[in-house]
N, CA, C and O atoms as CSV, one atom per row, in Angstrom:
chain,resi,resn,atom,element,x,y,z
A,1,UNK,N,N,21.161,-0.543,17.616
A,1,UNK,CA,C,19.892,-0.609,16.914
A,1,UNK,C,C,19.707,0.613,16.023
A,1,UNK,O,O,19.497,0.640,14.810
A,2,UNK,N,N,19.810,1.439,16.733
A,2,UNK,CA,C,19.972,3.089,15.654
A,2,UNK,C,C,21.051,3.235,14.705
A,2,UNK,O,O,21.009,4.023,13.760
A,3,UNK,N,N,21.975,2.501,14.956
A,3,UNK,CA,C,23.303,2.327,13.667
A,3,UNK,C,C,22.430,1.654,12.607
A,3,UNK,O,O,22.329,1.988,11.426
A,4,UNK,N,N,21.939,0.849,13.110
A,4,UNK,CA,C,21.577,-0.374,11.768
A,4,UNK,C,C,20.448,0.064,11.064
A,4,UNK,O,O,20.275,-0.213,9.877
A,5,UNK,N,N,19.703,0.705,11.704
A,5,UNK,CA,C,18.500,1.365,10.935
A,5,UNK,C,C,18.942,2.787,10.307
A,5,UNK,O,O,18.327,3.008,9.263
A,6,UNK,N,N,19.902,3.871,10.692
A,6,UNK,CA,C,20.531,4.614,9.703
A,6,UNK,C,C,21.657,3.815,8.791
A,6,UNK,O,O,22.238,4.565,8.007
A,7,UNK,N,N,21.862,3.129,8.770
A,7,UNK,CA,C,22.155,2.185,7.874
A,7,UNK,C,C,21.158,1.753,6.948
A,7,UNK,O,O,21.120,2.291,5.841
A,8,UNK,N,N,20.522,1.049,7.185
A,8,UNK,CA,C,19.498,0.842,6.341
A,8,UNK,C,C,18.667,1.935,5.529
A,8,UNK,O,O,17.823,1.788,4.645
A,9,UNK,N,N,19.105,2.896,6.028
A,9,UNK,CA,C,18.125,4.273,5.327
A,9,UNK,C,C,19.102,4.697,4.517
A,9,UNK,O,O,18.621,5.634,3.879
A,10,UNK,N,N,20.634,4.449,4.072
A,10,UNK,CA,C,21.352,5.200,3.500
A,10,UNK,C,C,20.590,5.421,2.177
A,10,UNK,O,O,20.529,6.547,1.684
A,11,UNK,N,N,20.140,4.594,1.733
A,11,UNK,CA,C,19.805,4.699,0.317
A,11,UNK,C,C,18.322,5.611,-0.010
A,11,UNK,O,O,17.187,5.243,0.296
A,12,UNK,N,N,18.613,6.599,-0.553
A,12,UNK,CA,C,17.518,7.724,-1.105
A,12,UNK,C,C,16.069,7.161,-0.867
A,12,UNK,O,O,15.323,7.575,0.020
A,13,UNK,N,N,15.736,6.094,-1.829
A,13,UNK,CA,C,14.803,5.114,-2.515
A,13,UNK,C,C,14.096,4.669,-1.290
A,13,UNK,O,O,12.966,5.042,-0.975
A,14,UNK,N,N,14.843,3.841,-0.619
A,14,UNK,CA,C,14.080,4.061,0.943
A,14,UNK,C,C,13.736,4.428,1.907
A,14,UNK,O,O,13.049,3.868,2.761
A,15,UNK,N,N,14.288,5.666,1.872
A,15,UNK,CA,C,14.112,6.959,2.446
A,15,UNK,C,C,12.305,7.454,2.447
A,15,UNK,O,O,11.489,7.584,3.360
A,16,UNK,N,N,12.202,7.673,0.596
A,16,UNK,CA,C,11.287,8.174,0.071
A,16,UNK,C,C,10.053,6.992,0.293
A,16,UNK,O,O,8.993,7.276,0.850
A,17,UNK,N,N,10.334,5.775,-0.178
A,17,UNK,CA,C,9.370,4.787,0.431
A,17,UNK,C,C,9.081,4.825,1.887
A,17,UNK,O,O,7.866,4.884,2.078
A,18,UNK,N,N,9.694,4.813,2.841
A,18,UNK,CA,C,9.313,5.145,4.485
A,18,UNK,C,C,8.559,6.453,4.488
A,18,UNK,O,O,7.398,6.404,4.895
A,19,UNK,N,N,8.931,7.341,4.187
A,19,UNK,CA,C,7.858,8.776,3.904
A,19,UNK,C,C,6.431,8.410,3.695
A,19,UNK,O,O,5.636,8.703,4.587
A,20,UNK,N,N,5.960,7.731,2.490
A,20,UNK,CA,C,5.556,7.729,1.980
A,20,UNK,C,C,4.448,6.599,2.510
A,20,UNK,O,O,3.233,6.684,2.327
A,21,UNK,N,N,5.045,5.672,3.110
A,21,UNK,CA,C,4.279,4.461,3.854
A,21,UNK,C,C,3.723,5.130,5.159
A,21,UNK,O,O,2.760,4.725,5.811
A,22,UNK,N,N,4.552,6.301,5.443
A,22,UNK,CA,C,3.573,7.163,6.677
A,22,UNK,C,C,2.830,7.740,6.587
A,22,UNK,O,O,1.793,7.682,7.248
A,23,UNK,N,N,3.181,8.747,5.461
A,23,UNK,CA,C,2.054,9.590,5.239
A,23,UNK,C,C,0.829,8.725,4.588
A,23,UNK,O,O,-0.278,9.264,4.583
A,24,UNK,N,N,0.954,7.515,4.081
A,24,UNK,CA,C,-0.513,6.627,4.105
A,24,UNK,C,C,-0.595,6.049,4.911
A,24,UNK,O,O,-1.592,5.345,4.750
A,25,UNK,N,N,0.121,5.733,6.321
A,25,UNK,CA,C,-0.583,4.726,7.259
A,25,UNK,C,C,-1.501,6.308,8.195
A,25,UNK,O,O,-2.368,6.140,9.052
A,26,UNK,N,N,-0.984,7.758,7.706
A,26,UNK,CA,C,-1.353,8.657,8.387
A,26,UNK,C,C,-2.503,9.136,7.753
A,26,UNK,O,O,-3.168,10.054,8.232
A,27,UNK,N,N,-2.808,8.510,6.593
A,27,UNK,CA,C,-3.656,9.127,5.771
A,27,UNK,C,C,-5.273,8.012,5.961
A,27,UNK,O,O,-6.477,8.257,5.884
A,28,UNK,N,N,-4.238,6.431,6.305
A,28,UNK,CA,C,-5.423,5.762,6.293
A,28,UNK,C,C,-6.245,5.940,7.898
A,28,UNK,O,O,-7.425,5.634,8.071
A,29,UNK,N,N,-5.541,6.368,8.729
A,29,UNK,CA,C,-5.798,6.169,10.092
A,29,UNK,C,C,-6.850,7.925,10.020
A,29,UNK,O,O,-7.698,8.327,10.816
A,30,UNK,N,N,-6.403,8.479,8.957
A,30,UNK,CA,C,-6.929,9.476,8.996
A,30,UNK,C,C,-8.885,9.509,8.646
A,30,UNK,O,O,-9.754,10.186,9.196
A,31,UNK,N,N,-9.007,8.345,7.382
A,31,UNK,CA,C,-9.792,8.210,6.688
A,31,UNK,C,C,-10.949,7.449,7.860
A,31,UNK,O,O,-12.159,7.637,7.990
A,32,UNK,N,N,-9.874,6.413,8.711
A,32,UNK,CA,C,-10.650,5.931,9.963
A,32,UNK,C,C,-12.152,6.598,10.521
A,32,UNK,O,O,-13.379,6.504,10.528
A,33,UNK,N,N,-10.498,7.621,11.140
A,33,UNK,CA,C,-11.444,8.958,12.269
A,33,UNK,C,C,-12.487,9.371,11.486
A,33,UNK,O,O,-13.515,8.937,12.005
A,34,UNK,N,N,-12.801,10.150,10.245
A,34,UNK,CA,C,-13.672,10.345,9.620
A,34,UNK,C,C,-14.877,9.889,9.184
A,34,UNK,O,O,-15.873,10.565,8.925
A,35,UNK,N,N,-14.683,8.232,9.086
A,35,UNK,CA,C,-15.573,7.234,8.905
A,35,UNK,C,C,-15.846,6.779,10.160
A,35,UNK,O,O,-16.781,5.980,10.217
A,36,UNK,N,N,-15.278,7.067,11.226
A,36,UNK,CA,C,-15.978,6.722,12.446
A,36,UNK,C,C,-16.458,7.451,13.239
A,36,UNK,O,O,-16.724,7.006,14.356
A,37,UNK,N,N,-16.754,8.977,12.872
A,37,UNK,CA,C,-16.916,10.081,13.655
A,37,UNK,C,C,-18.293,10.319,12.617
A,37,UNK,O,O,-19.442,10.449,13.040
A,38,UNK,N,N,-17.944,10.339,11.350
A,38,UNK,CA,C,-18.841,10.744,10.591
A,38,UNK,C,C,-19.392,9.074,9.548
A,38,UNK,O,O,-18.737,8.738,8.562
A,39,UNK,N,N,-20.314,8.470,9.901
A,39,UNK,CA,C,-20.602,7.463,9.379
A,39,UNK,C,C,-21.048,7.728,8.418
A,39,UNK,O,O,-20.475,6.970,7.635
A,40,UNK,N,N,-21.906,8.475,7.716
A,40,UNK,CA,C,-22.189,9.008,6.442
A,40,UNK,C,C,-21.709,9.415,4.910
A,40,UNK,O,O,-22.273,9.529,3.822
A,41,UNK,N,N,-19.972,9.618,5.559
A,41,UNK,CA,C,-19.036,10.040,4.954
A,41,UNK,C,C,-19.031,9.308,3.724
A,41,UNK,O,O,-19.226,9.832,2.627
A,42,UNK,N,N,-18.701,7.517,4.004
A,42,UNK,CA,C,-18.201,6.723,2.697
A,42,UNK,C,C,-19.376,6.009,3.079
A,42,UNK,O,O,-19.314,5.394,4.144
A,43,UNK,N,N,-20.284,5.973,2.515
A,43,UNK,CA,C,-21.220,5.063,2.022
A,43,UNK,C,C,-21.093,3.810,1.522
A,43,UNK,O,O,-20.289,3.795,0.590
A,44,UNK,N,N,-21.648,2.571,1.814
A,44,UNK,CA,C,-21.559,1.470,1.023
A,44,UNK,C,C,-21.191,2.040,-0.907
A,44,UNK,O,O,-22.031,2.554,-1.646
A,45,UNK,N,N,-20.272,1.846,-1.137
A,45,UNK,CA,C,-20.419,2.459,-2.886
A,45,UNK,C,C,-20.654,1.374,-3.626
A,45,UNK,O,O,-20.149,1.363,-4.748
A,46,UNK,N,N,-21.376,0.339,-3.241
A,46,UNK,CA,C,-21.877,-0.831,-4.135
A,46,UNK,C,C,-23.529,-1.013,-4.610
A,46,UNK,O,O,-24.120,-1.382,-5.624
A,47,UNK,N,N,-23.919,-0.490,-3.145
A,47,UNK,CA,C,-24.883,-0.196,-3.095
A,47,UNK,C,C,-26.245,0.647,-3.816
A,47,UNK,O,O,-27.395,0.280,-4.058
A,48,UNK,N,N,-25.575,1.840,-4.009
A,48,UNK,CA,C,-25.906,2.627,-4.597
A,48,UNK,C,C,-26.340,2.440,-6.331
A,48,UNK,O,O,-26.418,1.414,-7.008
A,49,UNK,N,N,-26.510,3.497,-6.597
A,49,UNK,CA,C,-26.823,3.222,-8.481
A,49,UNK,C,C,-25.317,2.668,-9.695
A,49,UNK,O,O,-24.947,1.825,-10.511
A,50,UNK,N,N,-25.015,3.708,-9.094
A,50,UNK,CA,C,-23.156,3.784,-9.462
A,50,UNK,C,C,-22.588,4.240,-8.266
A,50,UNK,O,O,-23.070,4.843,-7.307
A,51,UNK,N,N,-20.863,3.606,-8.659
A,51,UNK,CA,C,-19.324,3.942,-7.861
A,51,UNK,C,C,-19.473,5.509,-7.823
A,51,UNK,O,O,-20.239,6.016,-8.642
A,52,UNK,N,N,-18.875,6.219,-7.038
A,52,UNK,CA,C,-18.014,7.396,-6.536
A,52,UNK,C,C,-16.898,6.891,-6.693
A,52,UNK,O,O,-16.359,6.116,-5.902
A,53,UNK,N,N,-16.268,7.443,-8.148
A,53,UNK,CA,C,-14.646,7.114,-8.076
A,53,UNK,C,C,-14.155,8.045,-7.309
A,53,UNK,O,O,-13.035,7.652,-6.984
A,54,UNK,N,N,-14.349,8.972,-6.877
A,54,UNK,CA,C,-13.288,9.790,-5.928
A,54,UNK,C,C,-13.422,8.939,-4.933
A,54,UNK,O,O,-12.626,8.015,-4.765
A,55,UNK,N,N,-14.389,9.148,-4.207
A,55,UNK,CA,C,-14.579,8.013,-2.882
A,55,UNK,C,C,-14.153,6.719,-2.827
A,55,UNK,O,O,-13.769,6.182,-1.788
A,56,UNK,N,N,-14.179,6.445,-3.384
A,56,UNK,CA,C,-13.244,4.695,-3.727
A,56,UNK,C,C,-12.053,5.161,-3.860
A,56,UNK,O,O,-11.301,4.469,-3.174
A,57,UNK,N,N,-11.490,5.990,-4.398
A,57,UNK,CA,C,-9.751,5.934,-4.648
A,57,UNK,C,C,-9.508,6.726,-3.470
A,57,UNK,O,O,-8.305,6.758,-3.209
A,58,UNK,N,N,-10.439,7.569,-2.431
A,58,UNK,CA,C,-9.826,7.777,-1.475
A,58,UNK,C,C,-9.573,7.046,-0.347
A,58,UNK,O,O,-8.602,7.178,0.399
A,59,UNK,N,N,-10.599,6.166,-0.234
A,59,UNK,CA,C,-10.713,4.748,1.036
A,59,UNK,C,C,-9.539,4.113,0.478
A,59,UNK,O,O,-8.785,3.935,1.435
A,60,UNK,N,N,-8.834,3.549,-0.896
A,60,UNK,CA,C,-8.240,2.769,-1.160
A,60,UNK,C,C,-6.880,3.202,-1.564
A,60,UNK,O,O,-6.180,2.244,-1.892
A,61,UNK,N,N,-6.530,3.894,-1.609
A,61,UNK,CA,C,-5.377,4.684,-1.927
A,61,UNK,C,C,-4.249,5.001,-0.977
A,61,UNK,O,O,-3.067,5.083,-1.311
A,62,UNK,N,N,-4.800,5.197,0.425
A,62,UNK,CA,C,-4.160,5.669,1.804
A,62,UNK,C,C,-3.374,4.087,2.011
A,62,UNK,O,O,-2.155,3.930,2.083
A,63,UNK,N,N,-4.491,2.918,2.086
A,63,UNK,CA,C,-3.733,1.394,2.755
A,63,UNK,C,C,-3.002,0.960,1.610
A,63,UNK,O,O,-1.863,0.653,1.960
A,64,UNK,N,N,-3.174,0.816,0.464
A,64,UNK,CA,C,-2.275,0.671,-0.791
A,64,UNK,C,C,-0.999,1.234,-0.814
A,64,UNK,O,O,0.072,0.686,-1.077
A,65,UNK,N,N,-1.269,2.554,-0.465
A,65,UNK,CA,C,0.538,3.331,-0.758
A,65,UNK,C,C,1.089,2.810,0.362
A,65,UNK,O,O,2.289,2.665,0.129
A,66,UNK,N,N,0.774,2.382,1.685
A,66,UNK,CA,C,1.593,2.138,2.792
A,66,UNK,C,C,2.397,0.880,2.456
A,66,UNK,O,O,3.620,0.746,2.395
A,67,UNK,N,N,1.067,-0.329,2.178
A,67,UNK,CA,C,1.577,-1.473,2.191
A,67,UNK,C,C,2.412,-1.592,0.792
A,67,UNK,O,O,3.119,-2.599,0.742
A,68,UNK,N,N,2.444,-0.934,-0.094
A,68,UNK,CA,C,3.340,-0.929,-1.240
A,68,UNK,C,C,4.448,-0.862,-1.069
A,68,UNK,O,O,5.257,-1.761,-1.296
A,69,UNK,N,N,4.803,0.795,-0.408
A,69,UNK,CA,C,6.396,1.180,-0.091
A,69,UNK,C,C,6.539,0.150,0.969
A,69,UNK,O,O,7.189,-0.746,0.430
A,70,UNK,N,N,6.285,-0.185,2.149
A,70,UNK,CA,C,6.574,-1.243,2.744
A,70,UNK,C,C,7.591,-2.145,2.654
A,70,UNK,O,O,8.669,-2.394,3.194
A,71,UNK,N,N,6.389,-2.830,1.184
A,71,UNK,CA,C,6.874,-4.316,0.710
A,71,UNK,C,C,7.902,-3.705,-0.093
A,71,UNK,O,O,8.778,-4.534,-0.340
A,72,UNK,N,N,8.100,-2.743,-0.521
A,72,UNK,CA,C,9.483,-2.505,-1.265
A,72,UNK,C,C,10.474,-1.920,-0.896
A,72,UNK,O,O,11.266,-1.384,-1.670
A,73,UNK,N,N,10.632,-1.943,0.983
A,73,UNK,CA,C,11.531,-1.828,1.921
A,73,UNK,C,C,11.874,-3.045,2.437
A,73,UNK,O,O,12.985,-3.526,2.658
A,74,UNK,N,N,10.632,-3.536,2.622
A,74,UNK,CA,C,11.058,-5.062,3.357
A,74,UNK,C,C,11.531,-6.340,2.290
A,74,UNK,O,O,12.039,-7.420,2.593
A,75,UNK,N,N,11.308,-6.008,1.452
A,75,UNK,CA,C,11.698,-7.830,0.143
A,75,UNK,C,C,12.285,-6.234,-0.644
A,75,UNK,O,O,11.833,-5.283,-1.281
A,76,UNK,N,N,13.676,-6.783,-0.041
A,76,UNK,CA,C,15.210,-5.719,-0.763
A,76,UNK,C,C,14.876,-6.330,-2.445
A,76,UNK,O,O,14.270,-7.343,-2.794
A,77,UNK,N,N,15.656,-5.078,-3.396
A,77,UNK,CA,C,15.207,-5.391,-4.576
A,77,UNK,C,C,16.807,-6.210,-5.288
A,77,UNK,O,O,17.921,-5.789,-4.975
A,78,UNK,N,N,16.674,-6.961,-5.898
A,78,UNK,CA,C,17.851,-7.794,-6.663
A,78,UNK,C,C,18.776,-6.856,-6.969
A,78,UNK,O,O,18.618,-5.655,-7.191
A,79,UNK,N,N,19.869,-7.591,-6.958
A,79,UNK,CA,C,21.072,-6.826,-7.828
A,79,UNK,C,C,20.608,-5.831,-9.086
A,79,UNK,O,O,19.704,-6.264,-9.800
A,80,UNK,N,N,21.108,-4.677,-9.363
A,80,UNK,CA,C,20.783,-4.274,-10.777
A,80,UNK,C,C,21.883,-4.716,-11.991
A,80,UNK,O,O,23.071,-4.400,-12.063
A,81,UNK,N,N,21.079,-5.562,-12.928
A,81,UNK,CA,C,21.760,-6.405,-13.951
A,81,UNK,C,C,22.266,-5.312,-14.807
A,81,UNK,O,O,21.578,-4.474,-15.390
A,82,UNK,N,N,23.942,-5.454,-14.813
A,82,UNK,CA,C,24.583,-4.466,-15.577
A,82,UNK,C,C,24.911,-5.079,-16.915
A,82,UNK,O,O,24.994,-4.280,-17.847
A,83,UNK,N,N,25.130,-6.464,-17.198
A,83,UNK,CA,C,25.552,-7.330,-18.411
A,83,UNK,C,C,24.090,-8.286,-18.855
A,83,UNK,O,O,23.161,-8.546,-18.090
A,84,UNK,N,N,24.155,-8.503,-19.616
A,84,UNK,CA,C,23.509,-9.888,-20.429
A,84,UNK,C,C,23.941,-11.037,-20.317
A,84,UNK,O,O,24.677,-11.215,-21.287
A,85,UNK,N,N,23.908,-12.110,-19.569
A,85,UNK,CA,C,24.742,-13.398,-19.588
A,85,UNK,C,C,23.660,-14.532,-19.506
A,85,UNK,O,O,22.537,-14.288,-19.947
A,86,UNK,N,N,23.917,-15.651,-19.012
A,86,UNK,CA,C,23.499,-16.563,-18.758
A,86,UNK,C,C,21.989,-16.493,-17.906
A,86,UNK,O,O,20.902,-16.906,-18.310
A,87,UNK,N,N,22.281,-15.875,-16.684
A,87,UNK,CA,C,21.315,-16.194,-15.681
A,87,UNK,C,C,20.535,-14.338,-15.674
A,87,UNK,O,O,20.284,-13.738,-14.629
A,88,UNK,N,N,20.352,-13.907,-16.729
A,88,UNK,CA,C,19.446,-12.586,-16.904
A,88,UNK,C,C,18.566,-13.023,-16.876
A,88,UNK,O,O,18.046,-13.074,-15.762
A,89,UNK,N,N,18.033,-13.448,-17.696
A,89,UNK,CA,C,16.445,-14.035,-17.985
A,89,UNK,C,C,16.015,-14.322,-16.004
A,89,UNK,O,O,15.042,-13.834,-15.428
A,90,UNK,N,N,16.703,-14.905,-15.600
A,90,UNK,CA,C,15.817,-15.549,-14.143
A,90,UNK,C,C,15.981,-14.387,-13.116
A,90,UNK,O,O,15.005,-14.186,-12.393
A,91,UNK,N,N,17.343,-13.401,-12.910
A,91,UNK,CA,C,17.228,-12.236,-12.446
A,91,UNK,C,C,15.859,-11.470,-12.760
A,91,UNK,O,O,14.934,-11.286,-11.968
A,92,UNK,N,N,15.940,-11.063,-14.106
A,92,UNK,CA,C,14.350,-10.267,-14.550
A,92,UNK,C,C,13.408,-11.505,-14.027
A,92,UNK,O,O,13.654,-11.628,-12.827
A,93,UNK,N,N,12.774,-12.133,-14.290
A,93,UNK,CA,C,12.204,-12.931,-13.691
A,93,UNK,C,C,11.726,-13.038,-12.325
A,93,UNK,O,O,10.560,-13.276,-12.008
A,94,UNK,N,N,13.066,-12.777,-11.246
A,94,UNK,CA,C,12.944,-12.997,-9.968
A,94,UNK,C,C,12.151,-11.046,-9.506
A,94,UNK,O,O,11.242,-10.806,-8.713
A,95,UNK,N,N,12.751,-10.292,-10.150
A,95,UNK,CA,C,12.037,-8.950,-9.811
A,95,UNK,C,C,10.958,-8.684,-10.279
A,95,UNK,O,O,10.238,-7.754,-9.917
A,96,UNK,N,N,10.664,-9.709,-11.386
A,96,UNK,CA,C,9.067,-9.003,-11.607
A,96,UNK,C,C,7.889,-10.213,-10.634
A,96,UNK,O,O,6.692,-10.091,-10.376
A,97,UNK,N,N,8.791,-11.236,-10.325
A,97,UNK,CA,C,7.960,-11.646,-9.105
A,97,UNK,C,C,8.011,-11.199,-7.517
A,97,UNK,O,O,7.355,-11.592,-6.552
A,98,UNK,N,N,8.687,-10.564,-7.597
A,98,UNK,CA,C,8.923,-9.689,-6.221
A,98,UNK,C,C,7.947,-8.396,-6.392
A,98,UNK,O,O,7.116,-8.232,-5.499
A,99,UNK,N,N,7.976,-7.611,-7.299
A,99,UNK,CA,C,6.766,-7.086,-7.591
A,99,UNK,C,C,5.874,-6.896,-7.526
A,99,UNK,O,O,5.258,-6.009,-6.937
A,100,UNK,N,N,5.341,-8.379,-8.638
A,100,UNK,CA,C,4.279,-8.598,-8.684
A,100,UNK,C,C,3.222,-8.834,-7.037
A,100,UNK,O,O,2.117,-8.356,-6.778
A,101,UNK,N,N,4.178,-9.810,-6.123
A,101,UNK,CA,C,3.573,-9.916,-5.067
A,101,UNK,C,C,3.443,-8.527,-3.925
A,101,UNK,O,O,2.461,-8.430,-3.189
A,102,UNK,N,N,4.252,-7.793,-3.915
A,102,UNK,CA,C,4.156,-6.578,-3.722
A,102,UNK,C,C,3.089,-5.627,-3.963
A,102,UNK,O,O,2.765,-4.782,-3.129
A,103,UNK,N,N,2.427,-5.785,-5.335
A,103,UNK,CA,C,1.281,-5.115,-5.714
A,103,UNK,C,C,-0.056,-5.940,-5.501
A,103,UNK,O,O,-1.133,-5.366,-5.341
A,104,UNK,N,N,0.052,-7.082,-5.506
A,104,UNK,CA,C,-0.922,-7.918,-5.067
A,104,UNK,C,C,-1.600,-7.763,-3.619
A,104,UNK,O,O,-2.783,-7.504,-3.402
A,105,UNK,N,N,-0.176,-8.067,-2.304
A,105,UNK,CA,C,-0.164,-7.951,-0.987
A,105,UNK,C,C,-1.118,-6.319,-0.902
A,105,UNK,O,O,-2.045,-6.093,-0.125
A,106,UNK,N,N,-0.642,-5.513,-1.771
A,106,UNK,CA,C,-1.308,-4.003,-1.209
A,106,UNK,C,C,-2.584,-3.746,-2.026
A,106,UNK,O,O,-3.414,-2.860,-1.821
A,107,UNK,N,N,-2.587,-4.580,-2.884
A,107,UNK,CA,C,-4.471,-4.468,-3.577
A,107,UNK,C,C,-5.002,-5.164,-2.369
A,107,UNK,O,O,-5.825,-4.484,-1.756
A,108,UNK,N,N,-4.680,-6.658,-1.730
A,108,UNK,CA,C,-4.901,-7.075,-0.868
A,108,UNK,C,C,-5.986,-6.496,0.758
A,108,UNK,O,O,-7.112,-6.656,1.230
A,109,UNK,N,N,-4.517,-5.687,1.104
A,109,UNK,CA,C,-4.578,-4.972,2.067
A,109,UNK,C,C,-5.614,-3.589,2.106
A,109,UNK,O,O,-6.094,-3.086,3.122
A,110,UNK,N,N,-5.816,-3.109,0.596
A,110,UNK,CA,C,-6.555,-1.822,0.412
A,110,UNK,C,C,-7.970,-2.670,0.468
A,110,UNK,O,O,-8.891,-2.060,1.011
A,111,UNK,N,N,-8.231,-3.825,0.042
A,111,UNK,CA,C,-9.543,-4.285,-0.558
A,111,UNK,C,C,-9.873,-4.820,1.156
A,111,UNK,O,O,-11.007,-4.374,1.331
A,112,UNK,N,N,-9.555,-5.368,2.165
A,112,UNK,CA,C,-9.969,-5.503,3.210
A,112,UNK,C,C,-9.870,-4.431,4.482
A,112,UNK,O,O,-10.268,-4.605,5.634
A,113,UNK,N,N,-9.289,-3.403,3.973
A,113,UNK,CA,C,-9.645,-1.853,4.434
A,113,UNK,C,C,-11.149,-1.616,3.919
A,113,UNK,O,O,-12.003,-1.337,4.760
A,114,UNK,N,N,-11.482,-1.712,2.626
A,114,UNK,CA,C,-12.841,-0.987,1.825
A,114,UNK,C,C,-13.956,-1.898,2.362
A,114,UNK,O,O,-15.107,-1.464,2.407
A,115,UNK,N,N,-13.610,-3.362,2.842
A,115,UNK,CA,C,-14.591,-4.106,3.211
A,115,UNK,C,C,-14.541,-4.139,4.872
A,115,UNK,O,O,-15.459,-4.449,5.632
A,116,UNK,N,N,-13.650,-3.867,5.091
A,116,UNK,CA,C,-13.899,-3.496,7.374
A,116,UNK,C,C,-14.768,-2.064,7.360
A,116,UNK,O,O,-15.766,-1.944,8.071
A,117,UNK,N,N,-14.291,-0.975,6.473
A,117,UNK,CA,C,-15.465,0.080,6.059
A,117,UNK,C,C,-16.764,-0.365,5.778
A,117,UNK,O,O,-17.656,0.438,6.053
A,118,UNK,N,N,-17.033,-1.245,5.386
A,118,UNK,CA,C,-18.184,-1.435,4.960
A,118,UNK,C,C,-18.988,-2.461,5.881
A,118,UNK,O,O,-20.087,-2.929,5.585
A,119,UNK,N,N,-18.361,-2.704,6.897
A,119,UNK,CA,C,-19.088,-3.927,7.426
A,119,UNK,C,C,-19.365,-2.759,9.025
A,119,UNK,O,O,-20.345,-2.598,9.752
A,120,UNK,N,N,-18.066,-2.198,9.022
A,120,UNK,CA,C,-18.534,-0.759,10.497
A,120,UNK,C,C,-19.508,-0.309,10.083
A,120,UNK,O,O,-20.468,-0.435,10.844
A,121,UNK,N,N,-19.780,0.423,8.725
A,121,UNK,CA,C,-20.506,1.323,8.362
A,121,UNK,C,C,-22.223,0.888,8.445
A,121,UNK,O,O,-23.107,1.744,8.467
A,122,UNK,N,N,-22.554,-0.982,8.496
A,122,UNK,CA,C,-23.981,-1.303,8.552
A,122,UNK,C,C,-23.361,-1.643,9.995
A,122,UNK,O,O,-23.988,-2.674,10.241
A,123,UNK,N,N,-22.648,-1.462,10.942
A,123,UNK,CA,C,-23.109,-1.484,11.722
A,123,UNK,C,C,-23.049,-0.412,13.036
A,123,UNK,O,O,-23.228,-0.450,14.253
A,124,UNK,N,N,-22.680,0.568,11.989
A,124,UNK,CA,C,-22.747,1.768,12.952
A,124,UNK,C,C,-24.138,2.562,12.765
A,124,UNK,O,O,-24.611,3.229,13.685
A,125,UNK,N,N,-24.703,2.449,11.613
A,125,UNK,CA,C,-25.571,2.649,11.016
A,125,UNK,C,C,-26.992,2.268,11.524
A,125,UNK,O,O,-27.980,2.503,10.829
């Protein structure tokens, strides 16, 4: 089991993505404690007159980077197209839909983080 997973890490790229998915699952678990110790902290930001962009990109930023690098550990990325031939067009194609769902899944995941915040927060409140 430990062969296959230093195996799987040979490559730099996922190295840096696993880092990076910790230090936001460490960052979101972090944002937790804070919002649950200190309920005051993140405020409904809808509510209000106007957004707190800091405060919004900090609730949303921590579950986003996790589930991002993640998905771009777990859905391996295509061959890298060295020629022009026939079947390029559907290669590019197939990675910018791998992508695309990739960035979707982690807007996803950040936007029902900002709304479990917000539903603790009236009822811790």
């Amino acid at each position: 089991m430990n062969f296959k997973f230093l195996q799987f890490l040979e490559n730099a790229q996922r190295k840096w993505h696993l880092l990076v998915a910790l230090l936001g699952t460490v960052g979101t678990l972090l944002v937790w404690w804070v919002h649950l110790t200190h309920p005051g902290t993140f405020p409904d930001p809808f509510l209000a007159d106007r957004v707190n962009t800091a405060r919004l990109i900090f609730v949303l930023g921590p579950p986003f980077l996790s589930v991002f690098c993640l998905g771009n550990i777990v859905l391996r990325q295509t061959s890298r197209i060295e020629k022009s031939g026939p079947m390029t067009g559907y290669l590019h194609q197939q990675e910018s839909d791998r992508k695309w769902k990739i960035t979707v899944a982690a807007g996803f995941a950040a936007a029902v983080n900002l709304l479990l915040m917000m539903v603790t927060t009236s009822g811790i409140s």
